[in-house]
C-alpha positions in Angstrom: -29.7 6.3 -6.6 -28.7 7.6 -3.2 -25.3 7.9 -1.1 -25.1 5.2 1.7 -25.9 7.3 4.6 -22.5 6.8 6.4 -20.7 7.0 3.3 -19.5 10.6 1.7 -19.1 11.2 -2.1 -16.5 13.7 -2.6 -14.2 11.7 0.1 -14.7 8.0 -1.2 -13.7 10.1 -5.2 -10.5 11.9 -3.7 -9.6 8.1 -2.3 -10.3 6.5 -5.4 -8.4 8.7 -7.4 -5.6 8.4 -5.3 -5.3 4.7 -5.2 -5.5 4.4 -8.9 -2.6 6.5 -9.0 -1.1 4.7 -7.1 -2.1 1.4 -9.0 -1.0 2.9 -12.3 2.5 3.8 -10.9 3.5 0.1 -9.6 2.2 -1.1 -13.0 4.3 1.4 -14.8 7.4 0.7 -12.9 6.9 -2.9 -13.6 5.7 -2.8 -17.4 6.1 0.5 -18.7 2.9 1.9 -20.8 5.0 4.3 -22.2 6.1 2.0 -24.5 2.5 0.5 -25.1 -0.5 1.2 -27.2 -1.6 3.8 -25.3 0.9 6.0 -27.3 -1.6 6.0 -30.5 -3.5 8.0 -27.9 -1.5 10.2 -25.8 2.1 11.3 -26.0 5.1 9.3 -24.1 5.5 12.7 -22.0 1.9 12.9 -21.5 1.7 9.0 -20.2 4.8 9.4 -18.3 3.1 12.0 -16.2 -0.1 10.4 -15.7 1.8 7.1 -14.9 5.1 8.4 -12.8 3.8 10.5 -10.0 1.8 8.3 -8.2 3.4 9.3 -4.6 1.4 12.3 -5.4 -1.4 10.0 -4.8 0.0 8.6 -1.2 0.1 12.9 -0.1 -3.5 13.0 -1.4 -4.3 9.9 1.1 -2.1 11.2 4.1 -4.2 14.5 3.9 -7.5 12.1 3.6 -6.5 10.6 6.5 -5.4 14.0 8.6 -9.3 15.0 7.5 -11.1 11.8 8.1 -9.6 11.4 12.2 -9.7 14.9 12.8 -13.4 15.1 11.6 -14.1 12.3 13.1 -12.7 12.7 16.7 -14.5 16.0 16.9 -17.8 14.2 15.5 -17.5 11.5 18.5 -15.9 13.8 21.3 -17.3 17.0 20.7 -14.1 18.6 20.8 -10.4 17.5 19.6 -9.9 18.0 23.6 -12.1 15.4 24.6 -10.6 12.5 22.7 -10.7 9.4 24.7 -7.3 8.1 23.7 -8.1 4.2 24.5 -11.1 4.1 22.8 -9.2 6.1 19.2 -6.6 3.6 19.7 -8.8 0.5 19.3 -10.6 1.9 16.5 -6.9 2.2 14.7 -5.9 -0.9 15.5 -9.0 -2.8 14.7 -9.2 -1.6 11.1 -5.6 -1.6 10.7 -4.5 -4.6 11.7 -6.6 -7.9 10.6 -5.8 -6.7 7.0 -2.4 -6.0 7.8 -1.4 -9.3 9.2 -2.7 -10.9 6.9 -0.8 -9.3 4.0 2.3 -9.8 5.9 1.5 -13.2 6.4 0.9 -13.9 2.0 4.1 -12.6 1.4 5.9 -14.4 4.0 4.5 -17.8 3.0 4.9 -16.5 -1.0 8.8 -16.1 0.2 9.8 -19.1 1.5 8.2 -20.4 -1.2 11.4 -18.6 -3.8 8.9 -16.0 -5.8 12.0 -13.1 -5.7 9.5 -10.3 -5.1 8.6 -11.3 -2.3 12.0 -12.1 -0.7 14.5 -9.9 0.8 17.6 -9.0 -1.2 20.4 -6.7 -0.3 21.3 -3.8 -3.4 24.6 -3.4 -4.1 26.6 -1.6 -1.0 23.8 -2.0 1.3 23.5 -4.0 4.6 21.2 -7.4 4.4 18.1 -7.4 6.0 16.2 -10.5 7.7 12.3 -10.9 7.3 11.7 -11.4 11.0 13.3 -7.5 11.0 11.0 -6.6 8.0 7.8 -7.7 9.3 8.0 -6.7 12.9 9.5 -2.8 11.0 6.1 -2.7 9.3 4.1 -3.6 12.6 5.6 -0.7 14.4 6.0 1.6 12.1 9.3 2.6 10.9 9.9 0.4 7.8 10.4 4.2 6.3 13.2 4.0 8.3 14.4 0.7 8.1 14.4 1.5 4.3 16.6 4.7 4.6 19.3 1.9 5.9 18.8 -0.5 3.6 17.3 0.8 0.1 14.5 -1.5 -1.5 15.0 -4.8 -0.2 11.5 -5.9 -0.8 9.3 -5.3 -3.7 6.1 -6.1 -2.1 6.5 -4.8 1.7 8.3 -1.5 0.9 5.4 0.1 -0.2 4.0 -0.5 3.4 6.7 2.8 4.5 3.4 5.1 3.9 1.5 3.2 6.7 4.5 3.6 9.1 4.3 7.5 8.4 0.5 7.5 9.1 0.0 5.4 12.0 2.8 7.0 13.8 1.2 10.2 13.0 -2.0 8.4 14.9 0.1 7.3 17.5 0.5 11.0 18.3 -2.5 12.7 17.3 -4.7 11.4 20.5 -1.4 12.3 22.9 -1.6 16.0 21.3 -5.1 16.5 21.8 -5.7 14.9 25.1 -2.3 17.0 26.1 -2.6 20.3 24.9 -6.4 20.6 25.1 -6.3 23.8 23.3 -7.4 23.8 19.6 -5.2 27.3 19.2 -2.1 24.9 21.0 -3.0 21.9 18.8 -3.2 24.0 15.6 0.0 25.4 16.1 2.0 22.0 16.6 0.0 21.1 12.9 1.4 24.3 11.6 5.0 22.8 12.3 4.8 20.2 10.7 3.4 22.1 7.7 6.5 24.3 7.6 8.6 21.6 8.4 7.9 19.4 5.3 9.4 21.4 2.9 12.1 22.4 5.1 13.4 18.5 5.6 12.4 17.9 2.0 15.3 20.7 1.1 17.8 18.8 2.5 17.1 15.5 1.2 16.5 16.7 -2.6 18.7 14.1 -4.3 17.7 11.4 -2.2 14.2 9.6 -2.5 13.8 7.6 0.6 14.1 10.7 2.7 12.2 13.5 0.6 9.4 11.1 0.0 9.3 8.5 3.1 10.4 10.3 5.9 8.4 11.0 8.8 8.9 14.9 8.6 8.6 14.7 4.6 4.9 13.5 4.9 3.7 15.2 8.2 3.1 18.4 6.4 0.1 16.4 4.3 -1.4 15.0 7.4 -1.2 18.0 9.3 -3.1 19.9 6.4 -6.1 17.7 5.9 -6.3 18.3 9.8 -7.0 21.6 9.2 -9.1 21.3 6.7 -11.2 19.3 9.0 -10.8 22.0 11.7 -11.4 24.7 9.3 -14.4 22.9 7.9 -16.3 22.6 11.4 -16.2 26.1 11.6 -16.3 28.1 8.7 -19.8 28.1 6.0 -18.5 27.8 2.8 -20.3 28.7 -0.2 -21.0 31.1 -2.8 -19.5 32.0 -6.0 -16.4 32.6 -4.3 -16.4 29.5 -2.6 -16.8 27.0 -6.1 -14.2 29.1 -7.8 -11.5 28.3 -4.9 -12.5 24.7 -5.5 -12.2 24.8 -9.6 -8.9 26.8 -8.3 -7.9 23.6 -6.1 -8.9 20.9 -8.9 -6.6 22.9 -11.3 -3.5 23.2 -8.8 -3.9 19.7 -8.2 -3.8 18.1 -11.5 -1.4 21.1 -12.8 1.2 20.0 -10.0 0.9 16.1 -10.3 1.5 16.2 -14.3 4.9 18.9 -14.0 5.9 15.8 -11.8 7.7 14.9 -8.8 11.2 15.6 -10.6 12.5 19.2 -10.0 9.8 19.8 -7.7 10.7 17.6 -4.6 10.7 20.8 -2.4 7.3 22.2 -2.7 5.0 19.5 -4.6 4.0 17.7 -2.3 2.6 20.9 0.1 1.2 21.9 -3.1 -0.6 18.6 -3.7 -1.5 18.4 0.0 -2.8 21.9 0.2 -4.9 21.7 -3.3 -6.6 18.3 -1.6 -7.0 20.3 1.8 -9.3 22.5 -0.1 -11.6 20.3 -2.0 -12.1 18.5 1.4 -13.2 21.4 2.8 -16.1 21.0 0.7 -17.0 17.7 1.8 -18.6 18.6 5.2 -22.5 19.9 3.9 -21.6 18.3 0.5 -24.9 18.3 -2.0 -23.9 16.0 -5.0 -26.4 16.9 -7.8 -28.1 13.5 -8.9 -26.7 13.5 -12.4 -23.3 12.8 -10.7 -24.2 10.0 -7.9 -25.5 8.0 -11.2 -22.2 8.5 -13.1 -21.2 5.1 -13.4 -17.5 6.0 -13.7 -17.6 8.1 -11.0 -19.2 5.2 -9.1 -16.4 2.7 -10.1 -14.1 5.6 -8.7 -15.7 6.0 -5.4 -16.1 2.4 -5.0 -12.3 2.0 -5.4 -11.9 5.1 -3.0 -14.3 2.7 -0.1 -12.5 -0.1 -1.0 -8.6 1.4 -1.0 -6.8 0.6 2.3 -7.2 -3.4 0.9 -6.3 -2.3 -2.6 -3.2 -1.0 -1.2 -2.0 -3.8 1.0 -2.8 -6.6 -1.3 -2.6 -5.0 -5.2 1.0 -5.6 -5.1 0.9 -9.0 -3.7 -0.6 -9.6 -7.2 1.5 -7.4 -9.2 4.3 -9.2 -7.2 2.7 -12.6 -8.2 2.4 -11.3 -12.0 6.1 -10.4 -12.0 6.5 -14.5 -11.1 4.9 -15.5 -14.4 6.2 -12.3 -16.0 9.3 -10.5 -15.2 9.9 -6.6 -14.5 9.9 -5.6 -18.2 9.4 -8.8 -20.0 5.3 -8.1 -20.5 4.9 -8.2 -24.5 4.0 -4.4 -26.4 0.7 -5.9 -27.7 -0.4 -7.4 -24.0 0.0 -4.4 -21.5 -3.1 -2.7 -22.0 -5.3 -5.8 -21.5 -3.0 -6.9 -18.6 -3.3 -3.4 -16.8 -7.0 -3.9 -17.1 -6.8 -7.8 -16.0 -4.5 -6.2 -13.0 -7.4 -3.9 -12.3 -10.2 -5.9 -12.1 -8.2 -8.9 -10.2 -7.2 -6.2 -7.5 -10.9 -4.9 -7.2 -12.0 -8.0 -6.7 -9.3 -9.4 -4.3 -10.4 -6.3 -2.5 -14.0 -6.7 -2.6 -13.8 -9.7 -1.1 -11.3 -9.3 1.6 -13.6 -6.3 3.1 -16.5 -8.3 2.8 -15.9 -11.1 4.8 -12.8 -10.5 6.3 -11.6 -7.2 7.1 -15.1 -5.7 8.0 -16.3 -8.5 10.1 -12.7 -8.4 12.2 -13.1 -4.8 11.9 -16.5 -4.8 13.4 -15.4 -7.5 15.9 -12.6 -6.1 17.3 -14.2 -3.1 18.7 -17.1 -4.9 20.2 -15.1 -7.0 22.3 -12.4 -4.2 22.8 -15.1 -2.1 23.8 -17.4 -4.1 25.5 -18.4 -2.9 28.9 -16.6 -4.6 32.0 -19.4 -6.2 33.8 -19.7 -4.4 37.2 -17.5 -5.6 40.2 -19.8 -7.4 43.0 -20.2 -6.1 46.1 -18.6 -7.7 49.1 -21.5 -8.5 51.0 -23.3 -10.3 47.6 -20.3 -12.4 46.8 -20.6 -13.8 50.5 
């Protein structure tokens, strides 16, 4: 068994480990598993943390994502310099946007239709907000913001605030390169937004819409899997050295995301961010001993890793839809073990599908015709 040539290993795990973090947190928050079977196993502290910290998991993603484009532009370009803006844009907005729509589109349909979490509702002391506002908030980007005026007003499109942050981050990123030209002036800006996060974050400690969804609070992430990639392109890592800074990373990582998000609000999520930075640095000239590439859990893993940008747009259209048959804390002791699993496997497969023939072919369609070469312009004297 080999890698898919245009696929990387270490990458598609880090993704998949993140989206079932996320997974498990939106599960928990709707039917605990703290008070489930899974206690004859582990501890209620110990599935609290596993279960709880699952934003963790979105800073692993943004600093996937700050890797992936800046690895990528310099792949295509050459250079971060030489980024042809147009082009980046295109391939953003033909990935992003067939899935998106669609999404948007399920839950607008499943609310007319009455299911409440998929409808709008105003908390207590906050203003109402319409779904014409909602949608077109989450098509340009700053439902993060919206939400920081209006709380959770909609259990399934809220969770879309982490695409805001990234794509707006991509909205820059192509207008910083092209601009400053300078990896040294580029780098710096990056470093910014680094020492920013925890800054902003340390005003905002008591309140979780700002220290965890705004802009500045999850820049710091992005900006460091950029480096990484930067770093990455330049430096040969390996050695002893080298694998004991990645055991170092893996054990930062997992040590941060189980003391939790609680008390650390500050400097956890740099932590998280930086610990990820460093295992992608290994992913560049990666040699994945065959033993591991057969590792069918590890497989199951990666697969959710290729496989999460449609887990997390449409897993909580059916967690949503499961809350209709089965309200927020109504899911009996005996049944939320196999239901977690059911959740798991009816997500995988919703998502399976949807890449396969919809999301992939619009993908792959979209930038053909985007970027098809204009025919040249005939010459006076041949259209006479």
């Amino acid at each position: 068994m080999t890698l898919h040539a245009d696929r990387n290993f270490r990458i598609d795990l880090l993704r998949g480990v993140s989206i079932l973090l996320v997974l498990l947190l939106h599960y928990q928050l709707s039917y605990s598993l703290v008070d489930s079977p899974l206690h004859y196993l582990l501890s209620k502290d110990t599935i609290r943390a596993l279960t709880l910290n699952g934003n963790y998991g979105v800073t692993m993603f943004f600093a996937i994502s700050g890797y992936l484009i800046t690895s990528t532009t310099i792949k295509r370009y050459g250079s971060l310099a030489e980024v042809d803006v147009k082009r980046f844009y295109i391939f953003r907005m033909a990935r992003i946007f067939p899935c998106l729509l669609a999404a948007l589109a399920i839950i607008v349909i499943l609310s007319l239709l009455g299911l409440p979490a998929f409808m709008n509702s105003a908390a207590p002391g906050w203003p109402a907000v319409s779904m014409p506002l909602a949608v077109l908030s989450v098509l340009t980007f700053w439902h993060n913001v919206l939400m920081q005026h209006a709380w959770y007003f909609n259990y399934a499109m809220n969770i879309y605030w982490s695409l805001s942050v990234e794509e707006v981050f991509y909205l820059l990123f192509p207008l910083l390169c092209f601009g400053l030209k300078r990896e040294w002036a580029i780098a710096a800006v990056w470093l910014v937004a680094i020492a920013g996060g925890p800054l902003y974050r340390s005003f905002h400690t008591t309140d979780e819409i700002y220290f965890m969804y705004g802009y500045a609070a999850c820049f710091d992430a992005v900006a460091f899997g950029c480096f990484a990639a930067l770093c990455a392109s330049k430096l040969r890592l390996q050695g002893l050295l080298w694998r004991l800074l990645q055991i170092a990373a893996a054990g930062l990582l997992a040590d941060v995301y189980l003391r939790g998000i609680d008390g650390h609000e500050i400097f956890g999520f740099s932590l998280i961010a930086a610990a990820t930075a460093v295992l992608l640095l290994g992913a560049r000239n990666e040699n994945v001993p065959a033993w591991l590439q057969r590792n069918r859990l590890l497989a199951a893993v990666r697969w959710l890793g290729r496989h999460s940008y449609e887990l997390y747009l449409f897993h909580i259209v059916i967690l949503g839809l499961m809350r209709s048959v089965v309200p927020k804390g109504a899911m009996p002791y005996a049944y939320k073990l196999p239901v977690l699993a059911l959740f798991l496997l009816v997500s995988a497969l919703a998502a399976g599908l949807i890449a396969r023939f919809y999301s992939e072919p619009a993908n792959a369609w979209l930038r053909k015709t985007l970027l098809r070469p204009r025919p040249a312009t005939a010459s006076l004297g041949q259209r006479s």
